[in-house]
N, CA, C and O atoms as a CHARMM CRD file, in Angstrom:
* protein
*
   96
    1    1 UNK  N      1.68400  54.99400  23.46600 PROA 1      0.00000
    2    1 UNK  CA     2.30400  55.72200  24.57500 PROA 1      0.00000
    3    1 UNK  C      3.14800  56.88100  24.04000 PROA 1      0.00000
    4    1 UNK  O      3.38700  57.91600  24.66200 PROA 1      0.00000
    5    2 UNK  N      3.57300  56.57200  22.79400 PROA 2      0.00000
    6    2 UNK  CA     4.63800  58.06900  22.32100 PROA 2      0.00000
    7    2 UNK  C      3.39200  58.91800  22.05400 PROA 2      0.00000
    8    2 UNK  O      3.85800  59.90800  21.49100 PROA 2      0.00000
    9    3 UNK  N      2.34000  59.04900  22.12600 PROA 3      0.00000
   10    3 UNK  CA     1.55700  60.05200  21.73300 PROA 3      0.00000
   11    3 UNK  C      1.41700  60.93100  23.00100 PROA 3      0.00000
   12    3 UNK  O      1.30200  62.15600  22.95800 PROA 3      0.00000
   13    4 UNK  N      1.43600  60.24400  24.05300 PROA 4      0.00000
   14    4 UNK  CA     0.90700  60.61100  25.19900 PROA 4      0.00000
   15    4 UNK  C      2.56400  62.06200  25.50100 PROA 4      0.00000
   16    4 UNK  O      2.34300  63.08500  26.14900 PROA 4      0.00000
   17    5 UNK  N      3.50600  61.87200  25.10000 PROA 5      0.00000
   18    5 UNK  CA     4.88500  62.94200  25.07100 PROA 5      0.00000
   19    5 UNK  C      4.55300  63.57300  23.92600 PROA 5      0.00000
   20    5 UNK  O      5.34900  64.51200  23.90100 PROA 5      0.00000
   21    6 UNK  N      3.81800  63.65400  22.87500 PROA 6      0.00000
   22    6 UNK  CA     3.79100  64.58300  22.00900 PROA 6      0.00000
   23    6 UNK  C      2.98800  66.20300  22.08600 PROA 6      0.00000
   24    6 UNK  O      2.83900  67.09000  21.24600 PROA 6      0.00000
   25    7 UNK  N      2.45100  66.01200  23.99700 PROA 7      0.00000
   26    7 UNK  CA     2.01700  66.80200  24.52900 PROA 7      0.00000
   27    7 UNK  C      2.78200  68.51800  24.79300 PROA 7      0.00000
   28    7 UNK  O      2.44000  69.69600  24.69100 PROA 7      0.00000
   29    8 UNK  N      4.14500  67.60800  25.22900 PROA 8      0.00000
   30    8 UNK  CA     5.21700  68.69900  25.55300 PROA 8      0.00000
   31    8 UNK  C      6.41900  69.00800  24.19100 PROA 8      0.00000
   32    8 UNK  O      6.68500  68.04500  23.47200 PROA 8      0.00000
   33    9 UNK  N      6.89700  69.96700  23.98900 PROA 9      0.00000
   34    9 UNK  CA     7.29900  70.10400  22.32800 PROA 9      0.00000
   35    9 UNK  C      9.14200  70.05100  22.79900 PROA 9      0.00000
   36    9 UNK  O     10.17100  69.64500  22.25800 PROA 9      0.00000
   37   10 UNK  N      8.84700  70.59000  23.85500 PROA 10     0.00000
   38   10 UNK  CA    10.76300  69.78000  24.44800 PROA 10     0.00000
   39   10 UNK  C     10.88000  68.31000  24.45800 PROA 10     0.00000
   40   10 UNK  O     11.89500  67.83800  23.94600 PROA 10     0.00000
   41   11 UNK  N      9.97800  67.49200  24.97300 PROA 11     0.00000
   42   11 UNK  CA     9.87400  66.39500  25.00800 PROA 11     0.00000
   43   11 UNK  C     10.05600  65.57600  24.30400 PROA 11     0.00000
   44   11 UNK  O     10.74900  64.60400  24.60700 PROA 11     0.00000
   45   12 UNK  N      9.30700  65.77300  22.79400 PROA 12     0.00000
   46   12 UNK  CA     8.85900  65.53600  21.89900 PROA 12     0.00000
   47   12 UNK  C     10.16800  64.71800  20.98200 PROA 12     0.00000
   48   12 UNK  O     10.07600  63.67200  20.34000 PROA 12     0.00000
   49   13 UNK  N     11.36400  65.58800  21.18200 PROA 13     0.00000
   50   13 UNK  CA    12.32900  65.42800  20.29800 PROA 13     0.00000
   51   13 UNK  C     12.85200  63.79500  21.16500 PROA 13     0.00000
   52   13 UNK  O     12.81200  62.65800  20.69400 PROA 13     0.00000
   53   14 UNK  N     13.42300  64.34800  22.86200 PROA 14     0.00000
   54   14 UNK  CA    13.70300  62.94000  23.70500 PROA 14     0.00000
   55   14 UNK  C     12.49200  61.93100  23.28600 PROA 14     0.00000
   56   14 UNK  O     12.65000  60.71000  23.25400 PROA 14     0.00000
   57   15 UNK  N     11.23800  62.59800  22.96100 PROA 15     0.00000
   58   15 UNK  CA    10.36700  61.07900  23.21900 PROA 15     0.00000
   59   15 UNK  C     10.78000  60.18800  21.49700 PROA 15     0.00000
   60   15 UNK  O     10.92500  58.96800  21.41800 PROA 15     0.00000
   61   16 UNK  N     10.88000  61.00900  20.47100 PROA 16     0.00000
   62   16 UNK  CA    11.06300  60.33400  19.54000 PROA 16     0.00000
   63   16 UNK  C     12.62000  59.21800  19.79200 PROA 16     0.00000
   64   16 UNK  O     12.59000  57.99300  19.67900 PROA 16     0.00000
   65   17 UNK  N     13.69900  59.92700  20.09700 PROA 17     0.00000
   66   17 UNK  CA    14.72600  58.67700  20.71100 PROA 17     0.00000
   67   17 UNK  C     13.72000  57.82000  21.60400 PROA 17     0.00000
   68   17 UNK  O     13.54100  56.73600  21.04900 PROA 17     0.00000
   69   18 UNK  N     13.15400  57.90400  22.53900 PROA 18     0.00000
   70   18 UNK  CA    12.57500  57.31100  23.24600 PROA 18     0.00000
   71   18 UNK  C     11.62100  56.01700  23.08700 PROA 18     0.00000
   72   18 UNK  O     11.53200  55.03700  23.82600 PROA 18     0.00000
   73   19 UNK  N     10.87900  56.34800  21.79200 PROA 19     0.00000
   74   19 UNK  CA     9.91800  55.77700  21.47100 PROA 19     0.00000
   75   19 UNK  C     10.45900  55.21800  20.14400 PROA 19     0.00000
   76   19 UNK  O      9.59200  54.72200  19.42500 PROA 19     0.00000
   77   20 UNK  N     11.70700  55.19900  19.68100 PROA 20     0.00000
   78   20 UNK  CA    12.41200  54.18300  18.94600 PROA 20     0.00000
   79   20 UNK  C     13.28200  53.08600  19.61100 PROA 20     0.00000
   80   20 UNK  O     13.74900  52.08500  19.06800 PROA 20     0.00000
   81   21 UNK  N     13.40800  53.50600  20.96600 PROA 21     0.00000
   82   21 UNK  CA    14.13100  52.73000  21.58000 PROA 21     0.00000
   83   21 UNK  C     13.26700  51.20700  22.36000 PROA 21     0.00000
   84   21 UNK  O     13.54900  50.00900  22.38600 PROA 21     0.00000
   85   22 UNK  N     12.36400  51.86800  22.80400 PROA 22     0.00000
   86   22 UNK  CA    11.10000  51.18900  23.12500 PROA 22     0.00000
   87   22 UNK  C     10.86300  50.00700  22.31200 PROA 22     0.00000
   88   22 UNK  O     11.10600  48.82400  22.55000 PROA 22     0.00000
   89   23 UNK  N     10.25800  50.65900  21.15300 PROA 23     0.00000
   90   23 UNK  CA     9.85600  49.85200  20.49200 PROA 23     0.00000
   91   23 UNK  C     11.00600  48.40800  20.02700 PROA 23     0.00000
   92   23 UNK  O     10.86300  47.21000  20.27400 PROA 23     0.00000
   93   24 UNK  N     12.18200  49.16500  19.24700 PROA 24     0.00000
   94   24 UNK  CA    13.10800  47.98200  19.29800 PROA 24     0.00000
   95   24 UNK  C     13.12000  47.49700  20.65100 PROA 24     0.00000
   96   24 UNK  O     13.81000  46.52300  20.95200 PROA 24     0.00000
């Protein structure tokens, strides 16, 4: 699913918090 935000390059930075948070 974090791949699917690596679409948008603003995003990208929130999705990485995002997709560490997730996962933990």
């Amino acid at each position: 699913m974090c791949r699917i935000w690596e679409r948008s390059v603003e995003r990208k930075a929130a999705s990485e918090l995002v997709c560490q948070i997730s996962f933990w």
